[in-house]
Each structure stands twice: as C-alpha cells, then as structure tokens.
C-alpha positions as CSV (number, residue, x, y, z in Angstrom):
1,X,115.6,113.6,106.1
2,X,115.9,111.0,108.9
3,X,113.4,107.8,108.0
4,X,112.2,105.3,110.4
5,X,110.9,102.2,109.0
6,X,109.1,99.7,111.4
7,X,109.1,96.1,109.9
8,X,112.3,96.4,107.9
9,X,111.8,93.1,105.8
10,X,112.1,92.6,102.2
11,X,110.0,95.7,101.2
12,X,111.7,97.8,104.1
13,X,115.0,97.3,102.4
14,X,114.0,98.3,99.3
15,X,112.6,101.5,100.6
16,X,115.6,101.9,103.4
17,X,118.4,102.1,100.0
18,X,115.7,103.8,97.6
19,X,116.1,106.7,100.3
20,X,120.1,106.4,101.6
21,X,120.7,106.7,97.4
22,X,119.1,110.1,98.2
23,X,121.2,110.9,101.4
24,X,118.5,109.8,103.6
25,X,119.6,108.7,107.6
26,X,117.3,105.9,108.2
27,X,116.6,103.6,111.1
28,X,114.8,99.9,110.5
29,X,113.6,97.5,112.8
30,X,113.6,93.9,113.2
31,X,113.0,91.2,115.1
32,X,116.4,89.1,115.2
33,X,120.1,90.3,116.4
34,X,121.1,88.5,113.0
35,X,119.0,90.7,111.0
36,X,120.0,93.9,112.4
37,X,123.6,92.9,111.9
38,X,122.2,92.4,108.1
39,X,120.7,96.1,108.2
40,X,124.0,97.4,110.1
41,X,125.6,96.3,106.6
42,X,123.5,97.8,104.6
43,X,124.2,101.0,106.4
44,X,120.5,101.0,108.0
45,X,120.6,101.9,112.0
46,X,119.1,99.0,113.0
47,X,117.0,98.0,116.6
48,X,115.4,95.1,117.8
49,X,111.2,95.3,117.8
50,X,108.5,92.5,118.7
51,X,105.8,94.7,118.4
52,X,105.3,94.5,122.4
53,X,107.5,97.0,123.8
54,X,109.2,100.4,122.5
55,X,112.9,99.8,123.6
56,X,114.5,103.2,125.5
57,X,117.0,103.1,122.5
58,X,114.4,102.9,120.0
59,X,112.6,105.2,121.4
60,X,115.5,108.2,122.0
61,X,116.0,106.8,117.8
62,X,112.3,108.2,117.2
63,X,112.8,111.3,118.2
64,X,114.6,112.7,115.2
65,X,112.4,111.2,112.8
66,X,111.3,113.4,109.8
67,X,109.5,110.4,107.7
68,X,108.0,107.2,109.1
69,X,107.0,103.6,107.4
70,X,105.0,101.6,108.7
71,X,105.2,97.9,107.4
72,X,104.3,95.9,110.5
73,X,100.7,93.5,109.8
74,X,98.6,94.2,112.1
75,X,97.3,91.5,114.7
76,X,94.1,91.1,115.9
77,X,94.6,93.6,118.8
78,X,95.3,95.9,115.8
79,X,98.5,97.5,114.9
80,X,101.3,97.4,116.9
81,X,102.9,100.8,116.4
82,X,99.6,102.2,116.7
83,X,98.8,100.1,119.8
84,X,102.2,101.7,121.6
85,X,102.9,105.0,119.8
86,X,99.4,106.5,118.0
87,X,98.1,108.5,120.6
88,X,101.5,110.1,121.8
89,X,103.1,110.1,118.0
90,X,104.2,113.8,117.6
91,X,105.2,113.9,121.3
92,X,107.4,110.8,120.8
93,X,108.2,112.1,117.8
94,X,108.2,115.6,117.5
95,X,110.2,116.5,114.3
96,X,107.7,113.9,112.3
97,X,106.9,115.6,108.7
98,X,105.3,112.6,107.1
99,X,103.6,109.3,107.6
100,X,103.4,106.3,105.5
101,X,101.9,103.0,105.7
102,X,102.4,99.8,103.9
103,X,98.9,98.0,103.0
104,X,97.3,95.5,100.6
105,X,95.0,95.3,97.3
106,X,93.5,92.7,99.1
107,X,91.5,95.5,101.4
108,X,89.8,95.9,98.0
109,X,88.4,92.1,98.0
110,X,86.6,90.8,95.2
111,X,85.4,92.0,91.9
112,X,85.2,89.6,89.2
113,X,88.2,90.4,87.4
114,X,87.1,94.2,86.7
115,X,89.6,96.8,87.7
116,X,89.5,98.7,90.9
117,X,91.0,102.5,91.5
118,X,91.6,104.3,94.9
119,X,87.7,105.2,95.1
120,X,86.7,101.9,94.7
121,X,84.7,100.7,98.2
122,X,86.9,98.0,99.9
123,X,84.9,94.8,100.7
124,X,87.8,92.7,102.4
125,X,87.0,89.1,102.1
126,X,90.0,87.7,104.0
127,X,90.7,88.3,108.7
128,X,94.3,89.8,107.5
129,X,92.9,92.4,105.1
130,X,90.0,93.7,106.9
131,X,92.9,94.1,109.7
132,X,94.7,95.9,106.8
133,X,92.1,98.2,106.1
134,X,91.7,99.0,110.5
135,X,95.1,99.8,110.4
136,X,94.9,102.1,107.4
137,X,92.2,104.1,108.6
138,X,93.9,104.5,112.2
139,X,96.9,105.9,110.6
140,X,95.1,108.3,108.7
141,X,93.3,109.5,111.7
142,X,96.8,110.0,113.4
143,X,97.7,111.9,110.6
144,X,94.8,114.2,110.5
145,X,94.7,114.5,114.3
146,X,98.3,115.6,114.0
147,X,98.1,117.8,111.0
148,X,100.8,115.3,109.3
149,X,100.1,114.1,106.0
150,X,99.5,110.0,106.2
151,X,99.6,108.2,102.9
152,X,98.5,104.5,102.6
153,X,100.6,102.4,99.4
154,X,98.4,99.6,98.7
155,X,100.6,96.8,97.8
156,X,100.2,94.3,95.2
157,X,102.0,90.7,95.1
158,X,105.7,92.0,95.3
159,X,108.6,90.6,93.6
160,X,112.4,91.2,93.0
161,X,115.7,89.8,93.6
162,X,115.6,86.4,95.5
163,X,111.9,86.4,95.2
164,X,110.5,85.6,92.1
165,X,109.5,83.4,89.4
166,X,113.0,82.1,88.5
167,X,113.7,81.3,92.3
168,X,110.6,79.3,92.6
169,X,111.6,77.4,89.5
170,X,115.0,76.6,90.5
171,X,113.2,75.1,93.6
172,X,111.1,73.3,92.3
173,X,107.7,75.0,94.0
174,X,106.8,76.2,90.6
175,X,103.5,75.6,89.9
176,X,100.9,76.7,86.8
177,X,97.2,76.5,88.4
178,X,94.4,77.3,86.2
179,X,91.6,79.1,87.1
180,X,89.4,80.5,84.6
181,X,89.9,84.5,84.3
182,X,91.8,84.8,87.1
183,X,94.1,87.6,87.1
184,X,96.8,88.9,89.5
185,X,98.5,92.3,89.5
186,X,102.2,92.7,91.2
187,X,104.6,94.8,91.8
188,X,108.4,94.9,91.9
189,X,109.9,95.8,95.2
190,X,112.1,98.3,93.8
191,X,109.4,100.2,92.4
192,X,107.9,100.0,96.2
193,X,111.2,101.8,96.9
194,X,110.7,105.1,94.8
195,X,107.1,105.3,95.4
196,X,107.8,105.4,99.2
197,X,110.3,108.0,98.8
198,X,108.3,110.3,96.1
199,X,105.5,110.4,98.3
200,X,107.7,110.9,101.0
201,X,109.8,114.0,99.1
202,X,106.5,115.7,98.1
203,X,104.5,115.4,101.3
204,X,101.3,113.8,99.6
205,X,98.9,112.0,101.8
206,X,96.1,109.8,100.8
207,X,95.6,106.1,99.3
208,X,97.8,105.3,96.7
209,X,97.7,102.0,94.5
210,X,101.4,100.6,94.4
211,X,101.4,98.1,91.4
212,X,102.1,97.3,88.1
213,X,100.7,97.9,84.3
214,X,99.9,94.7,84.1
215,X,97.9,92.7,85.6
216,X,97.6,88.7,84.5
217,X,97.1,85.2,84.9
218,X,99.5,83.9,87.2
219,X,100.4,80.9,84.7
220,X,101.5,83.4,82.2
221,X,104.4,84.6,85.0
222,X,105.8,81.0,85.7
223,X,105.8,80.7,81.6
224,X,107.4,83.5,80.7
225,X,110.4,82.9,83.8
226,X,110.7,79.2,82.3
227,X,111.1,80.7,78.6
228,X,113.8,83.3,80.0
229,X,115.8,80.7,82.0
230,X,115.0,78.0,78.7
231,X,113.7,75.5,81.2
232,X,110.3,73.6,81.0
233,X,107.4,74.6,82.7
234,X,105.7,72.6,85.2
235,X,102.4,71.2,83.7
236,X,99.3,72.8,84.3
237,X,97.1,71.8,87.5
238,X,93.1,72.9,87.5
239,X,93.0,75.0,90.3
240,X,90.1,73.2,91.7
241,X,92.0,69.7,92.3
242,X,94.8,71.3,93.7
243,X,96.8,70.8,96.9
244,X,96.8,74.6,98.5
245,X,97.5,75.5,101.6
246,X,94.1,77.6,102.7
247,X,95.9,80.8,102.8
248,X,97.3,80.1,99.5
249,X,93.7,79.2,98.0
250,X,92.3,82.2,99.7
251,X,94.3,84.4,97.3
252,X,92.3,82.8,94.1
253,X,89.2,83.9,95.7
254,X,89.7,87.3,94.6
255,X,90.0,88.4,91.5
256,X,90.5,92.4,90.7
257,X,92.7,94.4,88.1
258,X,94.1,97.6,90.1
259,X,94.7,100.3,88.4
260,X,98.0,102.7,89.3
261,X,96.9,105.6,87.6
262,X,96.5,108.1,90.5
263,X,100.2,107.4,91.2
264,X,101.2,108.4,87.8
265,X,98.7,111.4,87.7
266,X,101.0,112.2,90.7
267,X,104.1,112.2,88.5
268,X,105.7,108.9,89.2
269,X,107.4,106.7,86.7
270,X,107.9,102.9,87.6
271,X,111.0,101.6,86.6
272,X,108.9,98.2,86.0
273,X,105.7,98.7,84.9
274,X,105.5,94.9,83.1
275,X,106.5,91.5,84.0
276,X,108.0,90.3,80.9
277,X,110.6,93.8,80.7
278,X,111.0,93.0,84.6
279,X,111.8,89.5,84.7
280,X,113.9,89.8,81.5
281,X,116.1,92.4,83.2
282,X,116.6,90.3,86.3
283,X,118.0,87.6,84.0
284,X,120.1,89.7,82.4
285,X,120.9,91.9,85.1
286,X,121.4,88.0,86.6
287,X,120.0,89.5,90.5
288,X,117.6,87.3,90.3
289,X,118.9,85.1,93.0
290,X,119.3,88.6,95.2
C-alpha cells in the first residue's frame, strides 16, 4: 500500500502512523521546510505543497499511489487538489485504488440539538462548510468518473495529544460558556487514524460519520479535564455576554448530535468512543501535552 496524504497536519499524522503501524509507504505534504523535516522523522516522505502548484517531485511521488487523503480546506476557488489534479487523477496517478477525503459535521448545519446520520440533508450555515460540502461532492464525482471508490469522513471537533482540554487549562484559554442545550460531538484524532485506514483496507466508499458516542455540552469537557488534573475550573460565562471571536461564536450556532453508527455497522471499533475514558487515559497515559 503506498498512501499519499495532502495536508499532513495534525489529523494527517495520525492517519500517516495509523497506516506505517500496518507497513504502509506513505507520502505527506506540507507547507514549511521545518515541517517536512518533522514528517522526515516520523518516517513520512515528505514534499513541500501551497496548494498552487504540483512540484515535478511531487508529482513523479503520485504516481505510485495506491490510497489517497485528502485533508486540504478548500478555498473559495474550491479545492486545491481538485483544482490541479481532478480531471487528470488516474492519469497522474495511475495505480490509485482508493480515495478519501477529510470533511466536517458542520456540512450538516443546524438542527436543534436532534441527532443527524449520513442521510440526513446538509443545510451548511457557515462559507467554510458549504465549501466543505463542494469539495465532497467533487471528489465523489472523481471517484465515480474513475471507477475508484471515494469515501467522505465527516469530522467532528478533534482532539488528542497536545490538543485538548488539559492543554487549554494549563494555558489558561479555558473557558466554560453556557448555552442552553448546546451540545458538541468530537472525536479523538487517533480514532481519525483507524477509521482512515479501515476504510482504506476494505475499499468502502461513501459518507461516513467520524465521531464519538458522545456527544455533550462543551462545559462538561473543561469540567471533567479540571477534575482529572485536580485543578479548578474557570467560572462559568453566559454565552451570550461573551468575548468570541466570530468564528468561534459561529460554532454555537449549530447545534446537532451525530450519530456514528453506519461506521460501526461497517465493523469498526473506536478505541475512544467517550470523553471521560479518553481524557482519563491521556492523563494517565500522561500524552496529553503530545
């Protein structure tokens, strides 16, 4: 199996060593010399990418790809792999057995706190995620122009070593807003690492929820993390009077429980299906600082 993943960044990772563990090759991109050297040490064949232009390198590199990611955000000229590569994918890369693409619950938008499956018509509220939900249907176009199945992982807030509750309390950025029934689902980046790889393994195409059992007011999160480190919690702030950056606020403005069951139905086990078991083993594990 030799793995390409475009945009290898902190979910990138996670799926580059889900698939070495398994004997994988895989090539990353980035957009820094310093990063690469990073991914070099990590034992990922890493190439410089700005989403402009396909380097000759890069390009020779894309020609033995089996299974690509896709984990870019699109622009508003769309997505940039698409952009260079979608209409001459399987001649750039001819040995190409599998396509997958990193995406969002928020192509979903709101619904009031009710849960929301695969089927489930997107209504994005938000310029990124209608982008999102562009860029998912391109790629699945690709992949049923090519005869290559194309699976979409919709992602849900995504946590794990070095980004998490604990972190945020050490720094002080910690905050418990309260809005009335809002809930958030999330997802820990390893578990964004197997499910790449088992849908990669079995060749399944399609839309695929990647997210937790447990979806939850946010509060509860930065409580629980203060409880495990035995630190205070900050105090709580009505959402409504608070200080939030309008990218931050538009996040509140949807509120949705999503539901992972197809994934499961599929076979696949998450390692961390609940906050409380996850954050308690990154204490104890003590990666939470990565």
């Amino acid at each position: 199996m030799d793995v390409m993943i475009f945009g290898c960044g902190f979910s990138g990772k996670a799926i580059a060593e889900a698939f070495i563990a398994d004997g994988a090759r895989v090539t990353g991109t980035t957009r820094t010399d310093e990063k690469a050297a990073a991914l070099r040490g990590l034992g990922i064949n890493a190439f410089l990418f700005d989403g402009e232009t396909l380097g000759n390198d890069l390009s020779v590199a894309m020609r033995d790809t089996t299974h690509l990611v896709q984990s870019i955000a699109p622009r508003e000229s769309g997505d940039p792999l698409i952009g260079l590569a979608g209409a001459r994918l399987r001649e750039m890369m001819p040995k190409l057995q599998w396509i997958g693409y990193l995406s969002t619950v928020g192509v979903y938008g709101d619904h009031k706190g009710n849960w929301v499956t695969e089927d489930t018509p997107c209504t994005p509220v938000s310029g990124r995620s209608k982008e999102r939900l562009e860029a998912e249907d391109g790629w699945m176009a690709i992949g049923a122009k090519n005869n290559i199945p194309a699976a979409v992982l919709r992602l849900s807030g995504i946590y794990g070593p070095g980004r998490n509750a604990f972190c945020n309390l050490e720094r002080g950025t910690a905050r418990r807003l309260i809005k009335k029934d809002q809930v958030f689902n999330r997802i820990r980046v390893e578990d964004i690492g197997s499910a790449t790889r088992f849908l990669a393994e079995r060749g399944l195409g399609g839309v695929y929820n990647v997210t937790d059992d447990l979806p939850g007011p946010p509060q509860d999160v930065i409580v629980e993390a203060a409880r495990l480190l035995g630190v205070e919690p900050p105090p709580e702030q009505p959402f409504e009077t608070a200080e939030l950056t309008p990218m931050a606020r538009s996040f509140y403005g949807e509120n949705k429980r999503v539901s992972n069951a197809k994934l499961k139905a599929a076979g696949f086990t998450f390692a961390f299906p609940t906050y409380p078991a996850s954050l308690a083993q990154l204490k104890q594990s003590n990666s939470w600082r990565g």
